[in-house]
N, C-alpha and C positions, 0 to 999 in steps of 0.2 A: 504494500500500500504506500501512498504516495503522500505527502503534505507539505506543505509553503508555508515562511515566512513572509508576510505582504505588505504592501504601504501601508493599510491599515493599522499594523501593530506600531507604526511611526508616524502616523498622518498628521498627529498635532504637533511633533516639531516641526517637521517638515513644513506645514502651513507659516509654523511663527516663521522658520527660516527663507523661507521663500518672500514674505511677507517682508522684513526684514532690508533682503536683498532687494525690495521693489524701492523700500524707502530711501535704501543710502543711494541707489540709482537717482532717483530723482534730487537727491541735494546736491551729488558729484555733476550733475548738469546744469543746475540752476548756479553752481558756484562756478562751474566752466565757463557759462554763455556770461555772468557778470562780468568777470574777471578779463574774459576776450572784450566787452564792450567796455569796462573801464580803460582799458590799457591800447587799443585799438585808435585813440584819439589824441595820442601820447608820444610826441616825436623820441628817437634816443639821441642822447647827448650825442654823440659823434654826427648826427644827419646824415648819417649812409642810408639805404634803402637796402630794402629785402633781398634784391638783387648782386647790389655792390656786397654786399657781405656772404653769400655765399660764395660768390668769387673768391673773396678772398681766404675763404674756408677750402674749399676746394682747392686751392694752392699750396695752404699750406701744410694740405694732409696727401700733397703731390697726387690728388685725385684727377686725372685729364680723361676727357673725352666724352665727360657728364655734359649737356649743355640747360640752360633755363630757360622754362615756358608757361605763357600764361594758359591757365584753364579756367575756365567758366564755374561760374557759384559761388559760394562765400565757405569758407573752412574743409574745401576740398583739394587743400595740398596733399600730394603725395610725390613720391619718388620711383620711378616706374624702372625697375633695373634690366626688362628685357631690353628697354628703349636708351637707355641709361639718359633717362632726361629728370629732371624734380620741375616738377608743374607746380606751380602756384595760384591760387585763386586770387579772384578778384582783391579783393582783401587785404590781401598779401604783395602781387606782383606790383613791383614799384616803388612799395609803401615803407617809409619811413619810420612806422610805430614800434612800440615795443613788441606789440602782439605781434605785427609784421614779423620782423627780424627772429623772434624765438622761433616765430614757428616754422621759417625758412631754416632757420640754425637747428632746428632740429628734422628734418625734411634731409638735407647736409650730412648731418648725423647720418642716417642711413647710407646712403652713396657711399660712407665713407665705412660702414659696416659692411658692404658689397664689395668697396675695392682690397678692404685689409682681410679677407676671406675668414670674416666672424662665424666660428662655427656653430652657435644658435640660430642666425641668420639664415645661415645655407639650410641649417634643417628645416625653417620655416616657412621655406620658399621650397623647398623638395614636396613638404606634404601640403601647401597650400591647395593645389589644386583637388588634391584628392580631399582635403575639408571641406571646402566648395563642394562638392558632391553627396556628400556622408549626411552634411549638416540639415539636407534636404528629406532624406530617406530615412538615415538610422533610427530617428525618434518613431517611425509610424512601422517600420521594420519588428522593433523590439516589440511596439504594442499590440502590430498582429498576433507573433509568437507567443504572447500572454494569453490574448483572446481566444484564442486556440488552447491551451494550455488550462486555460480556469473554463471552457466550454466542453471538451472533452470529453469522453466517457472511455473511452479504449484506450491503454495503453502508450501504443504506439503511436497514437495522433499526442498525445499526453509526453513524451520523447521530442515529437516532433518541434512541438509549439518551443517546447525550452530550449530546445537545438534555435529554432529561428530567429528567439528573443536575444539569445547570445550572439547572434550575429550581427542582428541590431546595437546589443551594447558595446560589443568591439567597433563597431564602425564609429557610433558616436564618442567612442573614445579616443580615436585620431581628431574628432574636433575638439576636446578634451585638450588633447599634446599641443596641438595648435595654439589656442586661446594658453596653456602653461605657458610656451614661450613665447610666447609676441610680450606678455608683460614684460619681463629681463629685457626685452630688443629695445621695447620702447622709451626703457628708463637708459636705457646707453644712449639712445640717438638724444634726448634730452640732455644729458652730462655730457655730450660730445658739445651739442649747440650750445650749453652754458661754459663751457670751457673755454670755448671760443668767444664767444660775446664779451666774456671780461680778460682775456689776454689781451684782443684786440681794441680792447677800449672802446667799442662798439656804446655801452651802457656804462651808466652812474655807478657807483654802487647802490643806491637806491631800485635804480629802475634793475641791478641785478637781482634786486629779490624777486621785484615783480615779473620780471618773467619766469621766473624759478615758480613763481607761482603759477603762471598760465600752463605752463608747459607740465608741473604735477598732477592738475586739474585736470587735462587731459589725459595724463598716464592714468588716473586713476579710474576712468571710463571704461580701459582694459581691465583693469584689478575690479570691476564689477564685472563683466562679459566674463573671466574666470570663473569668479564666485559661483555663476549663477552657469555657468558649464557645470561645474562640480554639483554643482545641486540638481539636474538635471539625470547627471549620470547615477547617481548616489538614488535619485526617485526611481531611475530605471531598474536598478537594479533589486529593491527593496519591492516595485511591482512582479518582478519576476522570481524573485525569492531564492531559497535553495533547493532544492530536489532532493527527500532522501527516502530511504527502504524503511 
């Protein structure tokens, strides 16, 4: 005979923890978007633009052959390494703020994690794609196998369902590994760009906090997107239980 351990025998933590995880979501945004619109309107002491100072970052970490480009939207920089280009949004491209410049200096930060062959990097970009994928399927994967599993009456449909649920949780577990490392990445590419902002005298030391701050504020957007991976894998597994004789 067969029997499971189930979400139910954990549902009310899991509610608080989930619950939890919705609230600091919403303060790590509401203190990101402040902190981008305080600081956004904010030249830095040096008046370089988002622009000039990536340059100058990119030279000094002998990064060549990255070039910069503007993209459409507002806080959709990114750093594209198939292309090896860092796009900057509106926001950003040209822009002289403090918010400008960190978040290009951290935008920099990556390019420069691509060219110095950062080996959390490289694994995060090996299995990005296949997260991309996973992150679509494995949640509804796992919950058929359950379905199956707690509908059952035979056996081997009873084998089956836990066989398929487990496939589901391995898979959502490479977006799992994903979302583990991109926090580490992101907190480099941010130490990269503050590193560079006050060697190069880019900022105050005042406006160095402030961006210290814009650019945590963001990090920590990721260090929710974990949390609430983990919480996710941890429900899966607790729906699908143990199987024992």
């Amino acid at each position: 005979m067969y029997w499971y351990y189930n979400l139910g025998d954990y549902s009310f933590i899991f509610y608080i923890l989930a619950f939890g995880i919705m609230i600091w979501s919403l303060i790590v945004r509401a203190r990101l978007n402040s902190l981008v619109k305080k600081y956004s309107n904010v030249p830095v002491a040096s008046g370089k633009d988002a622009n000039t100072c990536v340059h100058e970052m990119l030279a000094a970490n002998e990064v060549y052959g990255v070039t910069v480009k503007a993209t459409g939207g507002e806080m959709t920089d990114n750093y594209n390494p198939k292309e090896e280009t860092i796009n900057l949004s509106e926001t950003t491209y040209g822009r002289n703020s403090i918010t400008a410049v960190a978040v290009a200096a951290h935008e920099c930060g990556h390019a420069c994690q691509a060219h110095s062959s950062m080996a959390l990097y490289k694994v995060r970009q090996a299995i990005a794609p296949v997260a991309s994928i996973t992150s679509k399927i494995s949640v509804w994967i796992a919950i058929i196998g359950v379905f199956i599993m707690y509908a059952s009456k035979s056996l081997e449909m009873n084998k089956m369902g836990y066989t398929i649920s487990t496939i589901g949780i391995v898979l959502y577990s490479v977006v799992f590994i994903f979302y583990l490392v991109t926090l580490p990445i992101e907190r480099d590419a941010s130490r990269r760009g503050l590193k560079a902002m006050k060697e190069f005298g880019w900022v105050s030391d005042d406006q160095y906090k402030a961006a210290r701050s814009v650019l945590w504020a963001a990090g920590d957007t990721y260090a929710v997107a974990l949390a609430s991976a983990a919480l996710t894998l941890l429900r899966l597994l607790l729906m699908r239980g143990r199987r024992r004789r």
